[in-house]
N, C-alpha and C positions, 0 to 999 in steps of 0.2 A: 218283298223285303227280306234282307239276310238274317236271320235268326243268332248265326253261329262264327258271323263271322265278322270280325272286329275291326274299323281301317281309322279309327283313333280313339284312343283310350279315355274313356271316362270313370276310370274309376273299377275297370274291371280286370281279373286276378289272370292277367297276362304273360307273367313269367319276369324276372330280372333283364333277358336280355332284350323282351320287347319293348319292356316299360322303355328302359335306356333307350331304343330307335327312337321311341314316340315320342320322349323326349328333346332327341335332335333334330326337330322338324326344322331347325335353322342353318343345320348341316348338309353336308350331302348325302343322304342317306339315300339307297336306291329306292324305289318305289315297292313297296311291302303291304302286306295284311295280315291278320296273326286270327287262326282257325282256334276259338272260344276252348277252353280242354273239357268242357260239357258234352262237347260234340262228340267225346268219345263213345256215347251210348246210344247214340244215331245207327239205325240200320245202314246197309251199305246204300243203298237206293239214295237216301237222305242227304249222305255223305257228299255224295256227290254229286248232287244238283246245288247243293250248297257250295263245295268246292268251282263248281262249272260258272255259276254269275260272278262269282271273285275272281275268276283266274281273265274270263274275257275281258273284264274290266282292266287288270294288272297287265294283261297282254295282248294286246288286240290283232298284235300280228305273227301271234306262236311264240313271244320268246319263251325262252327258255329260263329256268327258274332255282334256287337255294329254299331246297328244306332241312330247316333246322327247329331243335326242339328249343320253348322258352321256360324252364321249369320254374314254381313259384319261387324256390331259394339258391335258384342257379344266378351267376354270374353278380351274386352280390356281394356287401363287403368283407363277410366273414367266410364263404366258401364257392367256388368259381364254378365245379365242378368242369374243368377242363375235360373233354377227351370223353366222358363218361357216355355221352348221348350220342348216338346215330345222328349224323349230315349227310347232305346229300348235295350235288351238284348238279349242273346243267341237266335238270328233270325237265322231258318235256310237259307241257299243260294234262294232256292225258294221263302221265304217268302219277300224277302228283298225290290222288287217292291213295295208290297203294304204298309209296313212300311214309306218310302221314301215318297210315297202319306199324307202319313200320319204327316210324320215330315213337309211338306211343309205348310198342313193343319195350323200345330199347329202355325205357325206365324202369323195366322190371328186370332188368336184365342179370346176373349177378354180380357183374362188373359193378354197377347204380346199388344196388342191396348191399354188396361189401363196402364202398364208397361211404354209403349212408350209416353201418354199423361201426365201421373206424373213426368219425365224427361227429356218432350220436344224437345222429338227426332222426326226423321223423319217416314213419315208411310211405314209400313211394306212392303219388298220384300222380295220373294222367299228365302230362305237359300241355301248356297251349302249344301250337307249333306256327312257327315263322315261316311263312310262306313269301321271297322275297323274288325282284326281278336280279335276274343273274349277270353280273358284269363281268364284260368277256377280257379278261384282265390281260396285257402285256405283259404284266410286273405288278405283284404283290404279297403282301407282308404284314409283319404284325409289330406293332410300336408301343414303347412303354413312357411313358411323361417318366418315370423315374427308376433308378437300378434297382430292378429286384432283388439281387442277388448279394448287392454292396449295400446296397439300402441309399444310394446319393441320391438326394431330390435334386440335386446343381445339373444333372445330365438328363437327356432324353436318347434311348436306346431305338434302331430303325434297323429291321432286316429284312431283307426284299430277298424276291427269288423271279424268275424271268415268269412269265406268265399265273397260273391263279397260284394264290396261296396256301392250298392244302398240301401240298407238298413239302411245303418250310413246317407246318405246324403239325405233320404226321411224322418228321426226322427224315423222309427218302431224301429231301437235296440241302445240302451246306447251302447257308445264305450267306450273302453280303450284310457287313453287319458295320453300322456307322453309331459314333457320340454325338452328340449335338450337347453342347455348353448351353446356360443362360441368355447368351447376346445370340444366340443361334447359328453358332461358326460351328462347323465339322470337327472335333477335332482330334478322333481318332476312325480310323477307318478298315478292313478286312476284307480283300474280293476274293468271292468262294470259284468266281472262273475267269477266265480273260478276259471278259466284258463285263463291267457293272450291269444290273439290271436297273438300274435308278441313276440319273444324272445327279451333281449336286444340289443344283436347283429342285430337283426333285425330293432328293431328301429331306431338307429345308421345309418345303412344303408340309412332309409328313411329320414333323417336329415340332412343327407350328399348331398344325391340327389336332394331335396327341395333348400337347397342352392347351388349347383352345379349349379340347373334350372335359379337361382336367378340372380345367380354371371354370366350367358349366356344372359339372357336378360336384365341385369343391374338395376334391382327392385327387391326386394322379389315377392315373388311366390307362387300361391294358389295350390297346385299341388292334384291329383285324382291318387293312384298309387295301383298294386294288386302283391300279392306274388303267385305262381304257383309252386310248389315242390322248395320250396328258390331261385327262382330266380325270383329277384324285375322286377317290370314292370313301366314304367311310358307311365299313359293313359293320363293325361291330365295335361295342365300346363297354369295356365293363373295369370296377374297381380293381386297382391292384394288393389282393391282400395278404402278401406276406410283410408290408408295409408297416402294420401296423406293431408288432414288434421288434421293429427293425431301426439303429439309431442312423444318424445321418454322418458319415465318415466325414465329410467338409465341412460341417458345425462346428462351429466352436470348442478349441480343445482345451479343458481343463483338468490339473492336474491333483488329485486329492490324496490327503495324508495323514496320517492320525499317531505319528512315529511318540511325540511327546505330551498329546492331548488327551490319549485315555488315562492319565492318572489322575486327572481330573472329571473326566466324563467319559468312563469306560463303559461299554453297554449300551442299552437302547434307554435313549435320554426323551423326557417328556418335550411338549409343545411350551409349555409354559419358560421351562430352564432352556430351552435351545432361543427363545426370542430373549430373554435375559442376556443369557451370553453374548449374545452376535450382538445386543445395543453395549455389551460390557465393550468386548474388543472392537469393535468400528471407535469406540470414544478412546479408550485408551490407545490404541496407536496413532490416533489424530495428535492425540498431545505428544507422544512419543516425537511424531515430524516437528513439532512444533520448539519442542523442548532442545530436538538437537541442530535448532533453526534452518528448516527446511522454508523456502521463502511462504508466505500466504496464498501467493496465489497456485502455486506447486499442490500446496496442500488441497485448496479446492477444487482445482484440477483432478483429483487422486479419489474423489468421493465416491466413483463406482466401487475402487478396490478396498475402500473403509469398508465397505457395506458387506462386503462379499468376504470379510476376511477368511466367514467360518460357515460352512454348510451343514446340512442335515441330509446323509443320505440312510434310507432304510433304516432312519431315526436314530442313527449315530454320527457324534460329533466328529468332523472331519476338517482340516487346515484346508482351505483354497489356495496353492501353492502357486501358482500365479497369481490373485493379488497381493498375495505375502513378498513374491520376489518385486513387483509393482512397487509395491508402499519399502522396503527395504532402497531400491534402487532408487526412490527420492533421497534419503539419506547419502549427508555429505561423506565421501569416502567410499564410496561402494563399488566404484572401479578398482579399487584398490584392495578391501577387502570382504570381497565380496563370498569366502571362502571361510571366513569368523564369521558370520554373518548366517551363515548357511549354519553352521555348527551349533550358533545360539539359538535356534532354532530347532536343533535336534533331528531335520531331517536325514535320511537316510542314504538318499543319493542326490547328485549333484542338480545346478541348475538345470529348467531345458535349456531346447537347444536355440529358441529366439532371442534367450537371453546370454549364450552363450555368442551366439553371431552380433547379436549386438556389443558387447565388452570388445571383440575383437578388431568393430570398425569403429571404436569410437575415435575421435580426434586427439590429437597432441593438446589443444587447446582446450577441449574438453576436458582432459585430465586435468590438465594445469585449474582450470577453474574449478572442479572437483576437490582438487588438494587444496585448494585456498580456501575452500569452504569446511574441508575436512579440520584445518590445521585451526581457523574460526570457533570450530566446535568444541575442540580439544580443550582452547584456552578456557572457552565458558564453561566446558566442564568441568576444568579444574578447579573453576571460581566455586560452581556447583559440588566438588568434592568437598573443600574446604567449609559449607557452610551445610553441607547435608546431615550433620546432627541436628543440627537447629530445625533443620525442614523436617526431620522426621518426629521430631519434638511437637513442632507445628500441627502438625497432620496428626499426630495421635489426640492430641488436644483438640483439633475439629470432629476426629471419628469421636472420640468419649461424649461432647457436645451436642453430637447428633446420634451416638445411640445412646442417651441417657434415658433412665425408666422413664416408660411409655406406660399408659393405659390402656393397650390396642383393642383389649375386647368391650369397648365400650364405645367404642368408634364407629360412627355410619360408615358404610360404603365413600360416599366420596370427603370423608374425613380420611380415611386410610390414603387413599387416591392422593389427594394432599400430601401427607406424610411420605408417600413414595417418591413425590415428584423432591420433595423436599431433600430426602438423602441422595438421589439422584443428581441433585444440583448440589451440594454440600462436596460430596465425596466421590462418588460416580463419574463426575465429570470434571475431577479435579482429584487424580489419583497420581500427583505428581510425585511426590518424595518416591513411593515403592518403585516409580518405575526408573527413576533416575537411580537407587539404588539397584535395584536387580539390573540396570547396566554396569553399573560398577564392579556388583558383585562378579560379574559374566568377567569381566575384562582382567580384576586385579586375580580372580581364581586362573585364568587361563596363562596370565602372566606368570605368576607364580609357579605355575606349574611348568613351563617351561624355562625359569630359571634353573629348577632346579634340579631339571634334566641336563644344563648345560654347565651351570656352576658346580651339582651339589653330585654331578657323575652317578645319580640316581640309578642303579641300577637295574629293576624293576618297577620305575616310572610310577612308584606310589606314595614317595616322603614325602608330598605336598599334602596328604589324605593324613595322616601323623601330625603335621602340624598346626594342623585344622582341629583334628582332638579335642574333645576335652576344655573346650572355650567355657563354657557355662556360660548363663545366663539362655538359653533357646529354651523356650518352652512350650515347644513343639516335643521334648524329651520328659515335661513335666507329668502328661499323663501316666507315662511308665512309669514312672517312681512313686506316683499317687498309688499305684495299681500293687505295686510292692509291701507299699508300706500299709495298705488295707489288709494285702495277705500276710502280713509277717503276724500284724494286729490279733487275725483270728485262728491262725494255724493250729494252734493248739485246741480249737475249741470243736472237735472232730464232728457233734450234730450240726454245727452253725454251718462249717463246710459242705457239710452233703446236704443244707438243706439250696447253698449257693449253687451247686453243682446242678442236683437235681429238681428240685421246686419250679413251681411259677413263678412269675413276677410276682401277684399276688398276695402269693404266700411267702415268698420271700422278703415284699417290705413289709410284710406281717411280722416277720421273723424279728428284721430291723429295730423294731421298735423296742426288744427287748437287750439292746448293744447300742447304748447312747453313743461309747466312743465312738464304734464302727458308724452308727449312723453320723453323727455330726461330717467324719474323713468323706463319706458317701457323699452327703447333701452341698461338704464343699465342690469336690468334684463336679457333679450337675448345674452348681453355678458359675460355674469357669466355664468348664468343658464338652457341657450338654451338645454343641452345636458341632465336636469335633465328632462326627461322624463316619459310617461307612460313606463315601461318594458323596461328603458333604457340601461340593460345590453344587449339587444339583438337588433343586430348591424341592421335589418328593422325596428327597431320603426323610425317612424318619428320624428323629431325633432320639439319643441317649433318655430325655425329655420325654415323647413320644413311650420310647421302648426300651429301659434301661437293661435287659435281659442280657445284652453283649455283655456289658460293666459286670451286671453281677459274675457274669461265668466267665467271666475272664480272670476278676477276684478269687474266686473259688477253685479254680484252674491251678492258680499260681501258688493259691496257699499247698499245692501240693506236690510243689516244684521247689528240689533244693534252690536249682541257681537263682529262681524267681526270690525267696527268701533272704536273699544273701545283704546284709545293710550295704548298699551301696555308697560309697565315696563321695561328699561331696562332687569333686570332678575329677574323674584318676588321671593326671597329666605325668604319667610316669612316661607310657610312647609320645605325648607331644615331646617333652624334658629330650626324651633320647633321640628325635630326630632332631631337635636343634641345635645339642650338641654336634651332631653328626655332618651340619649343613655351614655350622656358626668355623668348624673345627679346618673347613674344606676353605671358609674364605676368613681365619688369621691371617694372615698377609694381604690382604685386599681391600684395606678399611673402605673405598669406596666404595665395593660391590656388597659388604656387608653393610652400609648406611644405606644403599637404595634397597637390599633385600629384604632389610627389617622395615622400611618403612612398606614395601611390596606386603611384607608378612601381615603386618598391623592390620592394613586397610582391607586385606583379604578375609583376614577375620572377623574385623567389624560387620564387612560387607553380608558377608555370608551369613553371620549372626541377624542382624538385622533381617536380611531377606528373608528366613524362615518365620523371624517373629512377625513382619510386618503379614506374612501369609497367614499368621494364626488373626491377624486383625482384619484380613479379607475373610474369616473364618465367621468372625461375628458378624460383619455386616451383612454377609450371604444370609447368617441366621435369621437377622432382624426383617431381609428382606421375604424369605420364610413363613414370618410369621405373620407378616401384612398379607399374603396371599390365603395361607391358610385363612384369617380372622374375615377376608374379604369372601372364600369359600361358607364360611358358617352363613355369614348373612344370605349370601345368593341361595344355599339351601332351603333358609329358613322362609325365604320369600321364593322358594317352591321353582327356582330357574335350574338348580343342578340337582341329580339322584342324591348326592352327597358331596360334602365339603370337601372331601379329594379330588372331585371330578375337577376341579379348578386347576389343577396344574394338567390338563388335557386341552385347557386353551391358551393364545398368545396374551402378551401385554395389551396388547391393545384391543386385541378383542375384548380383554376384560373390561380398562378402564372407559374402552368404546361406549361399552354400554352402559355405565356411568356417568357421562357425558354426554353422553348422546351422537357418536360420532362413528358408532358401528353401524357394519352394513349390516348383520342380522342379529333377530332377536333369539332365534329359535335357538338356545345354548343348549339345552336336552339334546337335541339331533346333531346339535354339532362334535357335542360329547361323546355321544355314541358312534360316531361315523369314523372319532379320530380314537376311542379305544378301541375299534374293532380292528384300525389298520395296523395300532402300533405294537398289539398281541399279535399279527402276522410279520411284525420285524423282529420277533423274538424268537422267530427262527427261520431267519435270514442268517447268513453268514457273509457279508460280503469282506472282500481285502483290506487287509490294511493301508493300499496304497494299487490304486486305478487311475485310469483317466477317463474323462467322458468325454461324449462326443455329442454336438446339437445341444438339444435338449436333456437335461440333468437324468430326469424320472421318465425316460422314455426309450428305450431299446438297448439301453447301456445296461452289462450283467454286472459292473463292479469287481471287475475280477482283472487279478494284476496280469499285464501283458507276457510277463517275464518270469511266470510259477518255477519254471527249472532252477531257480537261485534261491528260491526257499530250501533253509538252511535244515539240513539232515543232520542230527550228530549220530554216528552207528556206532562210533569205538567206544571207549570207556574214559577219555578224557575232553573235556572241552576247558573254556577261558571268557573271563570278562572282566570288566573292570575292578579293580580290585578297589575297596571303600574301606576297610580299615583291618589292619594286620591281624593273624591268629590264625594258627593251625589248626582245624578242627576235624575229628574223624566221628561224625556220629550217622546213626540213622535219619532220612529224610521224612516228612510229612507235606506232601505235595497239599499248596490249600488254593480250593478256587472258590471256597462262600468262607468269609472269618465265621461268620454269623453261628456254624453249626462244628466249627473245626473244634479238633481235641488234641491237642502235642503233650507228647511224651513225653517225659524228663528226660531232656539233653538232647531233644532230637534239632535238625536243621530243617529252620522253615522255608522252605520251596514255594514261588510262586510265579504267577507270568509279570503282576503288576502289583503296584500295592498305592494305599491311600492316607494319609493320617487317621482313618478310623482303625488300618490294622494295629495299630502299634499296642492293641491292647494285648496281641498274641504276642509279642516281642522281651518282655522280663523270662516267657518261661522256655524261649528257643536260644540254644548254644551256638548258633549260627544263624546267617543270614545268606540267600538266593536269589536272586528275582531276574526273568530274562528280561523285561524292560526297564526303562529307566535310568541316570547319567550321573555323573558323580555329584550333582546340586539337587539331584531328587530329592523328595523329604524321606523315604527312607535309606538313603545313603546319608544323611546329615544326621537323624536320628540314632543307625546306628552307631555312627560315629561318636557322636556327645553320650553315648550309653556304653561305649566299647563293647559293642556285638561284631566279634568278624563278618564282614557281610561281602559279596561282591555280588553290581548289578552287571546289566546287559548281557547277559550270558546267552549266545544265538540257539534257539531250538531247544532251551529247558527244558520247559514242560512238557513237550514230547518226547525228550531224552529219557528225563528221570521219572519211576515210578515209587508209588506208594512204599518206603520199606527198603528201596535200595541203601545200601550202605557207601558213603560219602566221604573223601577227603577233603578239605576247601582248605586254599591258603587266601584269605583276604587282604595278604600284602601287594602276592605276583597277581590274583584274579583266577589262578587255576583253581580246576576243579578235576579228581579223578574218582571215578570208581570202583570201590572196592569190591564188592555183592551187589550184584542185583536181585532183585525177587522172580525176574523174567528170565530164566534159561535165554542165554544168547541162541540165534536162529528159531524162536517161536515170536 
């Protein structure tokens, strides 16, 4: 009986590549047995009287034989160890001993020790080794189920060479190298000599079996196979692993974007607020089709791209730009203006190009039913214009109804559950007036702005930002003048100051209690505006509530700021006054272009009015919704399912009220908690593009990194430009701020920023200017500084890398320029 010598595997530590033979006993595999790597410490005698009853059996008539080694973590899914180990060919039976000596050799080899130091594996044992019968091959090759190198799983690679295949797999001869597609056609091909070594029929064959291998071990498959008078052999079969991070170029391509979504959710946003959002926007733009009468069944046709509006990559909030162009192209009109469309949206660059091929073949008659649908819409939304005070009348009066004082910490678990479903179906799912506003506001600002390029000979494309001025009534501009009128209150009072400055919280509503006025201004504050926060759409900011410490030192800040001091004007309409002279003066003679310009101007105002107030009412509701998470977190604490009542916003909606109801897959919320902080502190330093596309699979070989980096915008000189938001020369010092939370501006300096939120505005009374490279002339801090007349100009390309700390600044907020005077950086360092 063979002690050492193995002819099917039970269990014993045979190596990667022999497991895999033994495996394919349903294959063609040639006839093998794999010599135990125990055997290494066999005398030679032992050796081979062991080797001698194996090999008669494998060869009875002298063939001739393939030693190769099978190492225990060779040819597995994480490392192949190609090329590393000694093979041998047409060994005859006598020779096979010394060979075997030989391959055991080669694992120590230092070529195998450096191998295994580069990929911090463990140090080298013995091999079992592969002792197989040798096929005298005409042609052979080595075939891969999928591209390694592209990463396509759609293809299978095949390259032959005229007789055995060491030759292809040591580099001496150029192969023949064929594609094979999915239906298994050829369909690309390469001959390395005048004669294929492989027929078609023959490559087929090898393409088929490659995947056969694949579809048996459940990965693609790097397969080693020979042809012997036409009949295929398969010698070797192991996983292909550079696969596994590697994306699939023929997958599914999507396009992702975050051009006007980080002022909302900039950063790395929790599980809890990203399942929030994606059920906010899939509901809101269903009604959106709905409202601008896109047909029913259109719309539930369209329910993948509801769903997908909005992704989560490396836990930042990202547009799916493809279903956005999806759910847009329902919308009547969109052959037409499909280019406003784009705009309101704020992305960056144009449609793709599916969507582009498509607009270009569409039909004569498809337009025409297009327009008649468009011209449909137009009328109801005029009806819709004329009656949308009422409707936002309406809707404020169901929001105040449905967030009227609650008791919420007194509420069980699925009492809150309730309550959420409740405002969910209340207002969640019935968020019409804002959105039928913020189209209007989109369409009469854009209008307007182009009249008055064409009527008002605007010269610097910014009199429509003047006439916008100064509207009152936004109180979105309300916190800033709260913040004023706190500092103006205590200015004088120079302990109370540095105790705002410098103090704790603690000690500073310590302090409070002894300045009823200033407390009372305070406590109003908090119950308006508690919710208007840093990154207040995302349900873990902390609240004003939470951690008033922003509020105080931003009071405290300001009391020590002339301009912050200054009794500000009811509404200083002195620049609206003078652009409407200037616009009103251009169309005297025109009485019809001035009847449709003022009624243009009117509704632009309102529009735009309304639209920031109705966002200060998505302000509370975010809050209320807030604070049923958190109240829902205390109880899961208390009943010992999370570490603590923040862990809650580390899960989805449904996970949470899953388990509430009883309709979640696990119980285990600890481990789940912990599995998703662990991942989302490693997206905290991540840096992925602003704008990628993936391929396949979302989370799976894709870097997030935009195709096209050479167009990230460099500014070197000393002038750049952006939009300009409201007129005023200013020449002061910058204060670049990337955390409000800890920043300190200097009297009259210009606040610099990449992005900004409704929670910065509390830095905003004591900055002379206004910066930001993102963001559009309907931002809320374009509108804020506006109603506060802060010269400000957004979108300015490559800011913050421009400008440093301490440069000195010119900004005209009418034209958008910007130049520099000083820098703090010697030019060329």
């Amino acid at each position: 009986m063979l002690t050492y010598v193995i002819s099917s595997n039970k269990g014993q530590d045979v190596g990667g590549k022999a497991r895999a033979l033994f495996a394919l006993k349903n294959f063609p595999v040639p006839p093998f047995f794999v010599l135990d790597p125990r055997a290494y410490g066999l005398d030679k005698e032992q050796l081979h009287q062991e080797l001698k009853q194996a090999l008669k059996a494998l060869c009875p008539n002298g063939e001739k034989v393939a030693v190769r080694s099978s190492a225990l973590d060779e040819d597995g899914s994480s490392f192949s160890f190609a090329g590393q180990f000694e093979s041998y060919l047409f060994v005859a039976p006598e020779e096979v001993p010394e060979k075997v000596l030989l391959v055991w050799q080669s694992a120590f080899s230092e070529r195998v020790l450096a191998y295994r130091r580069e990929n911090e594996l463990q140090p080298s044992k013995p091999p079992a080794v592969l002792i197989q019968r040798m096929v005298d091959a005409d042609a052979a090759g080595v075939a891969f189920g999928a591209d390694p190198v592209s990463g396509r799983r759609g293809i299978a690679l095949v390259s032959a060479v005229f007789g055995v295949g060491e030759s292809l797999v040591s580099g001496e001869r150029d192969a023949d190298t064929y594609e094979i597609d999915r239906q298994g056609e050829i369909t690309k091909r390469a001959i390395a000599e005048k004669n294929p070594a492989l027929t078609d029929d023959q490559v087929k064959r090898v393409a088929k079996l490659v995947r056969r291998s694949g579809e048996f071990f459940g990965r693609p498959q790097d397969i080693e196979f020979a042809y012997e008078k036409n009949i295929l052999y398969l010698l070797q079969s192991r996983p292909i692993t550079s696969l596994a991070h590697m994306k699939d170029p023929d997958g599914n391509t999507v396009l992702w974007d975050n051009s006007n979504i980080t002022e909302s959710y900039g950063g790395v946003t929790t599980p809890l607020t990203f399942s929030f959002a994606r059920r906010i926007y899939e509901e809101v733009y269903r009604q959106l089709a709905r409202i601008l009468g896109v047909p029913e069944k259109a719309v539930l046709g369209n329910e993948d791209s509801f769903k997908r509006m909005l992704g989560l990559v490396q836990g930042r909030v990202y547009y799916n730009l493809l279903s956005w162009y999806r759910t847009l192209a329902l919308l009547p009109g969109f052959t037409f203006s499909s280019r406003y469309m784009e705009q309101m949206m704020g992305v960056k660059e144009g449609l793709p190009e599916e969507f582009l091929k498509k607009l270009k073949n569409i039909s004569l008659g498809d337009r025409l039913q297009d327009g008649w649908g468009l011209l449909k819409t137009i009328l109801g939304l005029i009806r819709s214009c004329a009656g949308l005070k009422r409707s936002i009348e309406r809707f404020n009066r169901r929001l105040d109804s449905a967030l009227a004082p609650i008791d919420l910490p007194s509420k069980r678990p699925d009492e809150l559950a309730k309550y959420y479903h409740h405002l969910e179906a209340e207002l969640l799912t019935r968020w019409d007036a804002p959105l039928v506003n913020d189209l209007f506001a989109m369409a009469f600002f854009g209008v307007l702005r182009k009249l008055v390029e064409k009527w008002g000979g605007d010269p610097h494309g910014t009199l429509h930002n003047d006439l916008l001025s100064g509207e009152g009534g936004i109180v979105s501009a309300e916190p800033a003048k709260r913040i004023s009128q706190m500092a103006r209150l205590v200015a004088r009072q120079e302990d109370f100051v540095r105790i705002l400055n410098e103090a704790s919280v603690e000690e500073i509503q310590e302090s409070i209690e002894g300045h009823p006025e200033f407390k009372a201004l305070y406590q109003s504050y908090l119950e308006k505006f508690s919710d208007r926060c840093l990154e207040e759409l995302k349900l873990e900011s902390p609240t004003l509530s939470d951690n008033p410490l922003l509020l105080l030192r931003a009071v405290g800040r300001s009391a020590l700021h002339p301009n912050a001091l200054k009794e500000a004007k009811p509404f200083d309409q002195e620049q609206r006054k003078l652009a409407e002279r200037l616009i009103f003066k251009k169309l005297r003679f025109r009485p019809l272009r001035r009847m449709i310009f003022s009624w243009v101007l009117e509704n632009a105002r309102d529009r735009v009015r309304d639209r920031e107030n109705l966002r200060f009412e998505r302000t509370r509701l975010f809050g209320r919704v807030r604070r049923i998470f958190l109240e829902t977190g205390k109880r899961f604490y208390a009943l010992d399912l999370i570490e603590e009542p923040r862990d809650i916003f580390y899960l989805e909606i449904d996970e949470i009220f899953g388990f509430v109801d009883g309709t979640t897959t696990t119980k285990n919320l600890k481990g789940l908690v912990a599995l998703r902080k662990a991942e989302f502190e490693g997206f905290r330093h991540s840096t992925p593009d602003d704008r990628f596309s993936t391929h396949g699979m979302v989370h799976q070989g894709n870097d997030f990194r935009d195709l096209k980096p050479a167009e990230i915008v460099e500014i070197t000189g000393d002038s750049n430009k952006g939009l300009g938001c409201y007129p005023g020369i200013v020449r002061a010092r910058v204060r670049v701020v990337t955390d409000p939370r800890d920043a300190v501006l200097e009297s009259g300096c210009i606040l610099v920023a990449e992005r900004t939120d409704p929670g910065w505005i509390m830095l905003f009374p004591a900055a002379s200017g206004l910066l930001v490279e993102r963001g559009s002339l309907l931002s809320h801090s374009a509108i804020v500084a506006r109603e506060m007349g802060i010269p400000a100009i957004v979108s300015i390309p490559g800011l913050t890398r421009w400008l440093k700390d301490g440069d000195e600044v010119e900004m005209d907020g009418a034209t958008g320029a910007v130049r520099r005077v000083n820098s703090v950086v010697p030019h060329g360092q």
